[in-house]
C-alpha positions in Angstrom: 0.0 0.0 0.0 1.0 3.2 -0.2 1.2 5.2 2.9 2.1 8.9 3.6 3.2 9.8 7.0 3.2 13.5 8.4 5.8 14.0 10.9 9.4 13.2 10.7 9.6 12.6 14.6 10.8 9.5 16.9 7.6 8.2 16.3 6.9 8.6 12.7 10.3 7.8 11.8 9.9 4.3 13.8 6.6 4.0 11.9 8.0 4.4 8.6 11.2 1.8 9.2 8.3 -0.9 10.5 6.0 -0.3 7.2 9.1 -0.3 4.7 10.0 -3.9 6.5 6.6 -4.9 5.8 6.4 -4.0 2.1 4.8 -1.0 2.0 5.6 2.5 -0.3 6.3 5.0 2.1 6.6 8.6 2.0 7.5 10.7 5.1 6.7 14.7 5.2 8.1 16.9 7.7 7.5 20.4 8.4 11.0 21.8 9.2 13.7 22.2 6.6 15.6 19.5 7.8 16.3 16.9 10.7 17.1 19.6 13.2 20.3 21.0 14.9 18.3 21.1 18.8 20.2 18.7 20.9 17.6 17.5 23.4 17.8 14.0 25.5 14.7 11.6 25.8 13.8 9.6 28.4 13.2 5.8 27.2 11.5 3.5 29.1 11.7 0.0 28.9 8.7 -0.4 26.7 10.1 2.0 24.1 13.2 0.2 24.5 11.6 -2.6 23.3 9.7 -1.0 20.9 12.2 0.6 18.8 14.2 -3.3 19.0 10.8 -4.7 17.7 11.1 -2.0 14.8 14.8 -3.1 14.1 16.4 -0.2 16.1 18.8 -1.2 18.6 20.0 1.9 20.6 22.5 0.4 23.0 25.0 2.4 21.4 23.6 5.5 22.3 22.9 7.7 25.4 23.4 6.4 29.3 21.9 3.9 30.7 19.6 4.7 34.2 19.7 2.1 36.8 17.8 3.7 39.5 15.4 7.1 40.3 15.8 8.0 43.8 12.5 10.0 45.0 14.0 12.6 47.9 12.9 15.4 49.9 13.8 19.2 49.3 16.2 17.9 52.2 17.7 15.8 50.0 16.4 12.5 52.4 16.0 9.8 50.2 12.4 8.5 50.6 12.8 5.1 48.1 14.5 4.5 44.8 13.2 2.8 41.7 15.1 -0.1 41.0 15.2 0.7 37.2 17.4 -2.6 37.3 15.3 -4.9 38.3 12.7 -3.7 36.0 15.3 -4.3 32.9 15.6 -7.7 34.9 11.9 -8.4 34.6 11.2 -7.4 31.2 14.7 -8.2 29.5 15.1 -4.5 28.4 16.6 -1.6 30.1 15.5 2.5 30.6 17.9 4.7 28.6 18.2 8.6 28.3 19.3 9.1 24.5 20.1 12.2 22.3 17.1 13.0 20.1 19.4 13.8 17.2 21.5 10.7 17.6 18.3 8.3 17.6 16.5 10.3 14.9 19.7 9.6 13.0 19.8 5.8 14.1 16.2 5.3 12.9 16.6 7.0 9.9 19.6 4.8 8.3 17.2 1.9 7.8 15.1 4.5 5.2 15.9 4.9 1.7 17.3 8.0 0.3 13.7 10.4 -0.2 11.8 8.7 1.8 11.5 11.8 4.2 10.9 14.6 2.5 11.3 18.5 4.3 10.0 22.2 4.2 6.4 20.3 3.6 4.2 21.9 5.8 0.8 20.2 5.8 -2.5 22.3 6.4 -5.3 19.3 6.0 -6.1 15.7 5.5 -8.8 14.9 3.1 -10.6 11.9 2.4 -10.9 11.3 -1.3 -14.6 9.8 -2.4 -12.5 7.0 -4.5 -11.4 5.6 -0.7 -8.0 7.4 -1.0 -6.6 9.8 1.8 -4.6 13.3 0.8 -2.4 15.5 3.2 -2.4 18.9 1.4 0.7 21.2 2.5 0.9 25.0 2.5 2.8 25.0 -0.7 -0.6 23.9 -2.9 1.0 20.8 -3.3 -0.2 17.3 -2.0 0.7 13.6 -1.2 -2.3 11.1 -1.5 -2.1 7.5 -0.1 -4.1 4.3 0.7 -3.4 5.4 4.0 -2.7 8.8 5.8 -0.9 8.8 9.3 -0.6 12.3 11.4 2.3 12.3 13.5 2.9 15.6 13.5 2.8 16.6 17.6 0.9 18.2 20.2 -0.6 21.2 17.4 -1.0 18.4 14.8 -2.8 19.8 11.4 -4.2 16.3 10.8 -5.7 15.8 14.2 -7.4 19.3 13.9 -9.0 18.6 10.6 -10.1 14.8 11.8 -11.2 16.0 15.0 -12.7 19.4 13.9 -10.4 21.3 16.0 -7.3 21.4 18.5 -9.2 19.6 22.0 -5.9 20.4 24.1 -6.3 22.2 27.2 -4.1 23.2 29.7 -3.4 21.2 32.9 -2.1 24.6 35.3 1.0 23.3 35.5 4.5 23.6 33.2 8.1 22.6 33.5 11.0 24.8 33.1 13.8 22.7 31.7 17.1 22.6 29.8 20.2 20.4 28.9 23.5 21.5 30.1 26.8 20.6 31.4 26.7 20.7 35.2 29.5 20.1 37.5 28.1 17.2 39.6 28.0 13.4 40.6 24.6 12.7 38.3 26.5 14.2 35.1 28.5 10.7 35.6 26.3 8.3 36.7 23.6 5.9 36.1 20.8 7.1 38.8 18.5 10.3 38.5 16.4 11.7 41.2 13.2 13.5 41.1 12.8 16.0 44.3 9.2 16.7 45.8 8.2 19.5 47.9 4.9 22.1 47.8 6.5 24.5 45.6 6.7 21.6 42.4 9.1 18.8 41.8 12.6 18.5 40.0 14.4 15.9 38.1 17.6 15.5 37.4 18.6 12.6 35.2 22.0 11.8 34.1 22.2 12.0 30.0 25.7 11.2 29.1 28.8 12.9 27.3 28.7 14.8 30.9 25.3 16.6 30.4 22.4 16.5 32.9 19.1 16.9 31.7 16.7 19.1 34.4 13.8 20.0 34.9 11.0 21.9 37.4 7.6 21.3 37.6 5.4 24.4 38.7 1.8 25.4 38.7 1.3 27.7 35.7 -1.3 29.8 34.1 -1.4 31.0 30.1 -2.0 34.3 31.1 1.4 34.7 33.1 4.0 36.5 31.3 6.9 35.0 30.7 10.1 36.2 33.0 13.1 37.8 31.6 14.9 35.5 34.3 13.8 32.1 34.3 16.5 30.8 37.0 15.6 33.8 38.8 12.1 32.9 39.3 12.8 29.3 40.2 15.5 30.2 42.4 12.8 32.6 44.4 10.8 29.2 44.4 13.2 26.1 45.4 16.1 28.3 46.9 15.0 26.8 50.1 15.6 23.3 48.9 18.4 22.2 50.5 19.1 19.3 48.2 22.8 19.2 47.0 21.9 18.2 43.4 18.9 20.7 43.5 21.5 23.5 44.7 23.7 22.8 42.2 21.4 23.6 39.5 20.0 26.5 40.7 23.5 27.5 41.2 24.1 27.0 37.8 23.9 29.6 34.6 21.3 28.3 32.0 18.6 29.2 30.3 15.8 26.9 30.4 12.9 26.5 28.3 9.0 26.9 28.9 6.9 23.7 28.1 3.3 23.9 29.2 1.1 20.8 30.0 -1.6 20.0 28.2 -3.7 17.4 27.7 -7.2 15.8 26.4 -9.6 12.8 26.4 -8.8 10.5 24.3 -11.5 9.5 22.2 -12.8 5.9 21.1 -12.0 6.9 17.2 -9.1 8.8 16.2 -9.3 9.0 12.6 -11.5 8.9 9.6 -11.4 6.4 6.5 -7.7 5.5 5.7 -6.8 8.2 8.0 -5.4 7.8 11.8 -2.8 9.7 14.2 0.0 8.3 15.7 2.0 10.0 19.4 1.0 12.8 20.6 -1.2 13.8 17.9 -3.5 11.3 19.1 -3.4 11.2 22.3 -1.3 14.4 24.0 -0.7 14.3 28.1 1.8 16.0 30.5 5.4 14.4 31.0 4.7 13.0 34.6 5.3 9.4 33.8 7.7 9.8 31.0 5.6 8.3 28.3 5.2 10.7 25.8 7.9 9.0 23.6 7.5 5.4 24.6 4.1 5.8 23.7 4.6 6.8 20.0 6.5 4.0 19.6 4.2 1.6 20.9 1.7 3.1 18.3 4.7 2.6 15.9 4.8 -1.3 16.7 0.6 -1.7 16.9 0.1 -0.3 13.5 3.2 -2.0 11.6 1.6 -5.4 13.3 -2.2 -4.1 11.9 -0.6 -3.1 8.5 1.7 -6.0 7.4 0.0 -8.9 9.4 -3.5 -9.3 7.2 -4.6 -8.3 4.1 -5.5 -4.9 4.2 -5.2 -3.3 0.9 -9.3 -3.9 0.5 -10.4 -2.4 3.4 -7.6 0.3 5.0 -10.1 2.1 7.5 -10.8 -1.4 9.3 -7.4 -1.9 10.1 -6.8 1.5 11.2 -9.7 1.4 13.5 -8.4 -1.9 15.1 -5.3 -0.5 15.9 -6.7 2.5 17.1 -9.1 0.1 19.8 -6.2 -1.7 20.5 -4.3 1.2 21.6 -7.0 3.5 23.6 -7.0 1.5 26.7 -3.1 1.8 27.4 -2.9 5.2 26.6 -5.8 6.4 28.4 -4.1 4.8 31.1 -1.3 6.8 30.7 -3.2 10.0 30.4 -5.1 9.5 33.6 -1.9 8.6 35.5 0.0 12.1 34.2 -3.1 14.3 35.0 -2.7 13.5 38.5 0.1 16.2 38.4 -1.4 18.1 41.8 0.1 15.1 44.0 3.6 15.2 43.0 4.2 17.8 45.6 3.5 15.6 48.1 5.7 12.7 48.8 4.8 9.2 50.8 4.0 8.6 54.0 7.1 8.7 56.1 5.9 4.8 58.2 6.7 2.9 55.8 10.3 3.5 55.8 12.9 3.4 52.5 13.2 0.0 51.9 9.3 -1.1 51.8 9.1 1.5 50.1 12.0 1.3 47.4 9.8 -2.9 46.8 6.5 -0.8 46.6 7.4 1.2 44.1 9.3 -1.3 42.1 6.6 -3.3 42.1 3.8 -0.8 41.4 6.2 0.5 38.2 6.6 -3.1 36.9 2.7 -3.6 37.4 2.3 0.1 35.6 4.5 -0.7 32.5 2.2 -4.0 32.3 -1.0 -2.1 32.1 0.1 0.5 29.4 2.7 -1.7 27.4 1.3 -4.0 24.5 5.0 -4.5 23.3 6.3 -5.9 26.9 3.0 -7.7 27.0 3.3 -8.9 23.5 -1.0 -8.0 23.3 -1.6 -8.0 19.6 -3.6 -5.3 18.4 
């Protein structure tokens, strides 16, 4: 079949590697003129791990590995760590903080030369009355398919023609965040921490090639203006954290960015004939559990199975609606679980003690990664 993908992300890069190995004619379009000079690090869980492997994409060569998470208090008392270890025992893949540009890269040498195409800007999706599906770019031009996929992010063109509209809202919340060479233990090792109090939470993970990749969680409103002093403002707000890796970056000169949360239900139906959506154009929710990512990539793997497992040519829309059942539960799941952003500020109860609580939370993440993961799980859509 011939398939057109908008969105030359982790997500619809993946996707395109998956449907080329299958057979089909792909063609990728992406808005910016070209992969992208932004170095950023993503956070992969063990279900993206797997995900991307699945797809052919092993990334064991890039980025650090993470062991552990250590959940403290703005004293810097650890409360209970994540054994991240045990969970790569359980599942037989491992959590990994990578360079965006290095795995966009890796995913990318498995495509033929023109298979992602840049400066294409798309506007709308139309459904054709012969069956076909069109993505129409600002230029006047147009790419028609058997099949159109919209992975083209949290403002995604094809999600607001599908869905008549953008159905985002903000969550009151936002994280101030940034990756920079710090001075300290994380930059080295294989554990991050994520540091509660009432004022918001911070993480620090370690992201190799001595960078740390930070960030703070704080309530937010649209209507606020922007500071000319980011660090100021958060050092007003967590200067009385007495962490030492806290301290250290607030201590430190950088210029974070603004993301603000958003999110939205996520509906039974995400697309429309031989169209669907794919990451967070389909289902958009705030970083709290670090799925964003993982997530795309498990639609990746669900919609190569759908697409290169039957016969589909006949009837398209009935295998895009499978995959789009198959996929609702896990990632409303996940939407649920980050909108309950309100209780990071407060930590657990303090009986319990750190080592019931470090095998809680194990547990509870290995149970949580069952629930949302059909790749670990091996659920076929």
């Amino acid at each position: 079949m011939r398939i057109v993908i908008v969105g030359a992300g982790v997500g619809g890069l993946a996707l395109a590697r998956g449907l080329l190995d299958s057979g089909h004619e792909v063609q990728v379009h992406e808005r910016e003129t070209d992969s992208g000079t932004e170095e950023t690090r993503l956070g992969l869980s063990p279900n993206g791990v797997a995900a991307l492997s699945a797809l052919g994409v092993d990334v064991s060569g890039i980025g650090r590995r993470l062991d552990g998470v250590e959940n403290r208090d703005p004293s810097g008392r650890v409360r209970y760590t994540l054994d991240v270890g045990a969970v790569r025992e359980h599942f037989g893949f491992q959590a990994r903080a990578v360079p965006r540009r290095a795995l966009l890269k890796l995913i990318a040498q498995g495509l033929p030369e023109g298979t992602v195409r840049f400066g294409r800007v798309c506007t709308r999706v139309r459904v054709n009355r012969d069956g076909s599906v069109s993505a129409l770019f600002g230029d006047g031009t147009d790419a028609t398919g058997d099949v159109v996929v919209g992975a083209d992010g949290v403002r995604s063109a094809a999600r607001r023609d599908l869905w008549d509209g953008d159905p985002t809202r903000p969550t009151g919340w936002a994280s101030w965040q940034a990756l920079t060479e710090v001075p300290m233990a994380a930059a080295s090792g294989t554990t991050a921490a994520v540091v509660q109090g009432r004022q918001g939470v911070c993480g620090i993970m370690p992201a190799g090639d001595g960078l740390v990749r930070w960030w703070f969680d704080v309530r937010w409103r649209s209507d606020i203006q922007r500071p000319r002093s980011p660090m100021g403002v958060l050092r007003k707000l967590f200067g009385g954290w007495d962490d030492p890796w806290v301290r250290t970056i607030l201590d430190h000169d950088a210029e974070p960015e603004l993301f603000e949360h958003v999110r939205h239900r996520v509906p039974k139906v995400w697309g429309e004939g031989g169209a669907t959506l794919l990451g967070d154009a389909a289902h958009t929710f705030p970083p709290s559990t670090a799925q964003g990512v993982d997530q795309a990539l498990e639609d990746a793997w669900a919609l190569t199975r759908v697409l290169g497992e039957e016969p589909v040519e006949d009837d398209p829309a009935r295998a895009l609606r499978r995959y789009e059942r198959s996929r609702r539960g896990p990632v409303t799941l996940v939407s649920v679980s980050s909108g309950m952003e309100s209780l990071k500020r407060f930590g657990p109860p303090r009986f319990l003690g750190p080592e019931r609580l470090s095998t809680m939370a194990t547990r509870q993440y290995i149970g949580y990664l069952s629930g949302v993961s059909d790749v670990l799980t091996d659920r076929r859509p």
